[in-house]
Backbone as JSON Lines, residues from 0, in Angstrom:
{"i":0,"aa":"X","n":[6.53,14.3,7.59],"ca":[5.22,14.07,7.0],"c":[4.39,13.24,7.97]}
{"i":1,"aa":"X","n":[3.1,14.05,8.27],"ca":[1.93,13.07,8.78],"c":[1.6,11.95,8.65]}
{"i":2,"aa":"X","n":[1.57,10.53,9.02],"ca":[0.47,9.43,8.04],"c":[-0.42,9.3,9.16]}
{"i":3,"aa":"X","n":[-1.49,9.12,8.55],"ca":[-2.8,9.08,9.54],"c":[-3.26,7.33,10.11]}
{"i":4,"aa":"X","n":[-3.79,7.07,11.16],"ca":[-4.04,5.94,11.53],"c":[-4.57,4.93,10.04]}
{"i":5,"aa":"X","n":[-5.28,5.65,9.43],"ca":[-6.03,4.88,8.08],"c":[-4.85,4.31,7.33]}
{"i":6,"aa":"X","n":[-4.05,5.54,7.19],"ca":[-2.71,5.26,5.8],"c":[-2.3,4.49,6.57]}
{"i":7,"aa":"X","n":[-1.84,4.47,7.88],"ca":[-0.94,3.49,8.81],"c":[-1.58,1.95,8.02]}
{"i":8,"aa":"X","n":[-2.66,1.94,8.49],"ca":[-3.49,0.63,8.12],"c":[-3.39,0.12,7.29]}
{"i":9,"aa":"X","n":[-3.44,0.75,6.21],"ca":[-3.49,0.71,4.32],"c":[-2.23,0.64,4.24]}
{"i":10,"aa":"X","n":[-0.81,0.95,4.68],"ca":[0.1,0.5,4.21],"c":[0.21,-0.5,4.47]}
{"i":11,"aa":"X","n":[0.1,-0.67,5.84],"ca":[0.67,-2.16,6.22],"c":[0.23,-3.61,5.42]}
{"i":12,"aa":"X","n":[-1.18,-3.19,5.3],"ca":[-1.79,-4.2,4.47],"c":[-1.11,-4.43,3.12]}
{"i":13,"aa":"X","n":[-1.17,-3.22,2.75],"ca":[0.05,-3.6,1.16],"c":[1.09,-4.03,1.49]}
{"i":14,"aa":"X","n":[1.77,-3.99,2.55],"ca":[3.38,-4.31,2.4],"c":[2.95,-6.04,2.92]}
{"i":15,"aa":"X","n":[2.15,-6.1,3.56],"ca":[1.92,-7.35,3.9],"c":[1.11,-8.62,2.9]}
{"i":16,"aa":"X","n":[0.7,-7.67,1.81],"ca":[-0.31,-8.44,1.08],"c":[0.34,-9.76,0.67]}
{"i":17,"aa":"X","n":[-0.46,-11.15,0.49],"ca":[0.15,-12.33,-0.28],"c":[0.8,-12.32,-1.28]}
{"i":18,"aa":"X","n":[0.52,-11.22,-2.68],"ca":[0.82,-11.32,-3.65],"c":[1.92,-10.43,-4.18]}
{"i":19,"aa":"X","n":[2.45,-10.28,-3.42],"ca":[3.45,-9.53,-3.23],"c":[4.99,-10.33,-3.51]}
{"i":20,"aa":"X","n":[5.64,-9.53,-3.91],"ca":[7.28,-10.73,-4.39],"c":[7.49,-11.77,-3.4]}
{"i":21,"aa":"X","n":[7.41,-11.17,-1.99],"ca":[8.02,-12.05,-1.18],"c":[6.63,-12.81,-0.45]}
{"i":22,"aa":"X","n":[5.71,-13.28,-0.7],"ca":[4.59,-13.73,-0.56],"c":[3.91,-13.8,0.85]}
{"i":23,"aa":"X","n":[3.93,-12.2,1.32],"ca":[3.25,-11.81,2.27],"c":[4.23,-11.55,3.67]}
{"i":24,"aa":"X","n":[5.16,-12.48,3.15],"ca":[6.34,-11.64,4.64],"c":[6.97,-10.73,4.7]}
{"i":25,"aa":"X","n":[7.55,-9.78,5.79],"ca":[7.65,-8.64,6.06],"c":[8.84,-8.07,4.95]}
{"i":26,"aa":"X","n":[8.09,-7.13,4.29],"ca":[9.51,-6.48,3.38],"c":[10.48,-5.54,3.7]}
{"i":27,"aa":"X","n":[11.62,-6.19,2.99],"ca":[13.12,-5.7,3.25],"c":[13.44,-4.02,2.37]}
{"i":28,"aa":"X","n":[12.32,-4.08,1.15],"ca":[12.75,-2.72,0.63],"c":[11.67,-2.37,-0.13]}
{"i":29,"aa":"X","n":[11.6,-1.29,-1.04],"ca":[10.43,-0.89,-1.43],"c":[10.03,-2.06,-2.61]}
{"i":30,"aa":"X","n":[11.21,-2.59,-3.18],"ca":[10.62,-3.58,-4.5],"c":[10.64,-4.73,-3.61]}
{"i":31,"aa":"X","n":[10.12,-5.3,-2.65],"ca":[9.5,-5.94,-1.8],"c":[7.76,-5.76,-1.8]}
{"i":32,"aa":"X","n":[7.38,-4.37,-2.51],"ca":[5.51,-4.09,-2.41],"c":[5.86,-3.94,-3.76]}
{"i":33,"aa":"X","n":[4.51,-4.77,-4.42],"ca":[4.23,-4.32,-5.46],"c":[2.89,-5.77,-5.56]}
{"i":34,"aa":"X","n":[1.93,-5.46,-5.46],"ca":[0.9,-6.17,-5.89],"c":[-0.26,-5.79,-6.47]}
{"i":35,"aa":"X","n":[-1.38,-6.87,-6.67],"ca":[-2.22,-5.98,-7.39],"c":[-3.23,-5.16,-6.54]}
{"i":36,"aa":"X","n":[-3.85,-4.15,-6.97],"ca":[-4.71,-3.22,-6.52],"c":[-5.99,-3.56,-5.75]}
{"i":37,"aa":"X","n":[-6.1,-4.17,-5.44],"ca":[-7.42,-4.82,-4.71],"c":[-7.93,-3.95,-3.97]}
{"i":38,"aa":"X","n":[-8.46,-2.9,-3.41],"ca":[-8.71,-2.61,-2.6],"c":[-9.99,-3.4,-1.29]}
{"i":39,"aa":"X","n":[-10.22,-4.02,-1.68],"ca":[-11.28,-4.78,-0.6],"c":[-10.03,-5.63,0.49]}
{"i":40,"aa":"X","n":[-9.2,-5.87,-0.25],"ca":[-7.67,-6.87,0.72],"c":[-7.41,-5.63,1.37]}
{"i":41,"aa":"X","n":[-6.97,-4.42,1.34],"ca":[-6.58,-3.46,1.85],"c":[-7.4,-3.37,3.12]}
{"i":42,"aa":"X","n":[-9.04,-3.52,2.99],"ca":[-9.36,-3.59,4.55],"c":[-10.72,-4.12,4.46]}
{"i":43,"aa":"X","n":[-10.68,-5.32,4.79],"ca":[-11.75,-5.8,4.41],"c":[-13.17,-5.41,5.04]}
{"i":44,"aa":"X","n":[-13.41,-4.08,6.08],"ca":[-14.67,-3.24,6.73],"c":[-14.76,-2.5,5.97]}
{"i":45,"aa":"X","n":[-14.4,-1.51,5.51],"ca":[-14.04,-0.3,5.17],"c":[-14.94,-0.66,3.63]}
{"i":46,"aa":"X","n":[-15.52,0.64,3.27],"ca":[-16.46,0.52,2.18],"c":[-14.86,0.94,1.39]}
{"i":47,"aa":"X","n":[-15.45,0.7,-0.53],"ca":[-14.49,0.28,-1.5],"c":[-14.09,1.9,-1.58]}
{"i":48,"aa":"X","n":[-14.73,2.43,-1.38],"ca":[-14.81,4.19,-1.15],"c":[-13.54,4.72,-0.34]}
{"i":49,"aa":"X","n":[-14.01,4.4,0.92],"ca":[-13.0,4.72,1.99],"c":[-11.69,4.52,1.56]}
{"i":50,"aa":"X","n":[-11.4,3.1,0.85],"ca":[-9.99,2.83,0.72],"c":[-9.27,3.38,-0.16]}
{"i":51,"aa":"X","n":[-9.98,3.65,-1.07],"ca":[-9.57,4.64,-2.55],"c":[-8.99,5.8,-2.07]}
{"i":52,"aa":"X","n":[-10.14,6.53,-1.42],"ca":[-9.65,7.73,-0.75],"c":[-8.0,7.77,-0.31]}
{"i":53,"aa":"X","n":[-8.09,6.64,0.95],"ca":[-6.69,6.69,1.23],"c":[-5.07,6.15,0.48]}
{"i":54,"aa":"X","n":[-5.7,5.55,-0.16],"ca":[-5.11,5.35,-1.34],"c":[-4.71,6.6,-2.21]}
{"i":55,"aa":"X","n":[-5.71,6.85,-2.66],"ca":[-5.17,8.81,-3.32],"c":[-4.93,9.67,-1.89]}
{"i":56,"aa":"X","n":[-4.96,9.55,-0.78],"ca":[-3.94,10.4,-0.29],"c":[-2.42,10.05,-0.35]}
{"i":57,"aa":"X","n":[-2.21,8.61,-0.34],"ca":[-0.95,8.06,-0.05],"c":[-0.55,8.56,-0.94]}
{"i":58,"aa":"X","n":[-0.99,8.21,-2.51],"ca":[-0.71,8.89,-3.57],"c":[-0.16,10.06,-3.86]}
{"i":59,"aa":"X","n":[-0.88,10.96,-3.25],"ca":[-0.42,12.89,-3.13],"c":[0.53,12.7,-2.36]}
{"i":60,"aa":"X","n":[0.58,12.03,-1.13],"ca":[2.24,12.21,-0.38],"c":[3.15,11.93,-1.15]}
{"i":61,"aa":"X","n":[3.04,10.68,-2.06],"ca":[4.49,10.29,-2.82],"c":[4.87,8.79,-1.98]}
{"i":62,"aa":"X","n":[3.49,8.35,-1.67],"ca":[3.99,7.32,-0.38],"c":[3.66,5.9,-1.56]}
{"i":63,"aa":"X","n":[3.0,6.03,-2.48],"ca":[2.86,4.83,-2.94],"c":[2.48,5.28,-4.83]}
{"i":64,"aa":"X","n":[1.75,4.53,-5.97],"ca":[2.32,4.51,-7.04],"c":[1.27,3.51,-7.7]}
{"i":65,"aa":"X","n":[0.24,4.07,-7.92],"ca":[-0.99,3.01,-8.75],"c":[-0.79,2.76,-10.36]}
{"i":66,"aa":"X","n":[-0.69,1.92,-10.38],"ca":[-0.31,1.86,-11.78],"c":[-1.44,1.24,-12.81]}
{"i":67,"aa":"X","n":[-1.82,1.52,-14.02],"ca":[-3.1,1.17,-14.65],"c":[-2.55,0.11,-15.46]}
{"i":68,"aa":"X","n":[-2.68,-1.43,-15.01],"ca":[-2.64,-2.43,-15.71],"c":[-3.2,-2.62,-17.03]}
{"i":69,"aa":"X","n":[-2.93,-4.02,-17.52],"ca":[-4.31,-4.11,-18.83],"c":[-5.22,-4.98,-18.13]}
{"i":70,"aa":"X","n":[-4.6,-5.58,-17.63],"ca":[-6.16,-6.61,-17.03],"c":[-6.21,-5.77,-15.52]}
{"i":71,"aa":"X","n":[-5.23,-5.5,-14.61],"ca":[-5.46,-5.56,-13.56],"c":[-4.89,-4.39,-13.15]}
{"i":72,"aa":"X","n":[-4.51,-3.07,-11.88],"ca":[-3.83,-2.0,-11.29],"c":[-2.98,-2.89,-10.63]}
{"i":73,"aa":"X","n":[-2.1,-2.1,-10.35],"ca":[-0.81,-2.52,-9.26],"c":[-0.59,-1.1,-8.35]}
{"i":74,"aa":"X","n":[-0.2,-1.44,-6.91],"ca":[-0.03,-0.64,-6.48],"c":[1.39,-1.19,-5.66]}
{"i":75,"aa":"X","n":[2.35,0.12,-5.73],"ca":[3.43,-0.64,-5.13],"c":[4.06,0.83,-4.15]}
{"i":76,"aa":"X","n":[5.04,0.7,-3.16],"ca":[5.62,1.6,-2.11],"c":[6.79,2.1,-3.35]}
{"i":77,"aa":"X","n":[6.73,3.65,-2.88],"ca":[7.64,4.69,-3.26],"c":[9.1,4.24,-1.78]}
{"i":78,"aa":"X","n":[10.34,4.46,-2.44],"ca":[11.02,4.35,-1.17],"c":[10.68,5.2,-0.14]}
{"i":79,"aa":"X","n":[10.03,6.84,-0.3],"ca":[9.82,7.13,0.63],"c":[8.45,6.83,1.59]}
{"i":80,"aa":"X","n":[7.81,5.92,0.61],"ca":[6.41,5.11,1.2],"c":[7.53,3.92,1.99]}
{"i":81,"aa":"X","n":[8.51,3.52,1.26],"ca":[8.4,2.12,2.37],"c":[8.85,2.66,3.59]}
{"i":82,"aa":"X","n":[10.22,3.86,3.75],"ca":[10.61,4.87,4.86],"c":[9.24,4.78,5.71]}
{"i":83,"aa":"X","n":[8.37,5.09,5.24],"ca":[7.19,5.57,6.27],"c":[6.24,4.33,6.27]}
{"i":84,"aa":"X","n":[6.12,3.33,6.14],"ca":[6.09,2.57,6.65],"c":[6.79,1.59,7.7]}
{"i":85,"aa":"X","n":[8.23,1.54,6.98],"ca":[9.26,1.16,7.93],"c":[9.13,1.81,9.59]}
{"i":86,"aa":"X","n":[8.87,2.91,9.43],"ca":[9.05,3.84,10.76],"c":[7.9,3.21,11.67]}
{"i":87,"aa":"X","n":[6.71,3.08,10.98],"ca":[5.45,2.69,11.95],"c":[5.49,1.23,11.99]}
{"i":88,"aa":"X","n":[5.67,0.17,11.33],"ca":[5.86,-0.74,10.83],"c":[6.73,-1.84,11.2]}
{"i":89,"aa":"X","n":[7.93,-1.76,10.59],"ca":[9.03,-2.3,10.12],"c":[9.71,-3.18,11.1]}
């Protein structure tokens, strides 16, 4: 499977995010990502547009997993999202 320079970007930022279990340092497995949905943290240039987008592509790969909170979304790595991150990444 392809990931494109963007998804490259957008993952990393999630796996790296603060709010994340292990509070922003490099994760060991996929339940290592799981934070909330922010997309503006995801890249802070990038219009709120852009990131969504890549976000629902990651989505269609199976690379990641948005979940509809009550107050807030979560978005967290599929193992085969953290695999492909790991590879570019890790």
């Amino acid at each position: 499977m392809t990931i494109t320079a963007n998804e490259s970007i957008v993952m990393n930022r999630i796996a790296r995010h603060e709010m994340n279990p292990n509070n922003g340092e490099v994760p060991e497995s996929h339940r290592d990502v799981l934070t909330y949905c922010w997309v503006e943290d995801f890249h802070p240039t990038w219009p709120a547009a852009q990131v969504k987008g890549v976000i629902g592509s990651l989505s269609k790969k199976g690379l990641v997993l948005v979940c509809d909170g009550e107050e807030e979304n979560t978005i967290e790595f599929t193992p085969a999202g953290f695999d492909a991150w790991a590879a570019n990444w890790g």
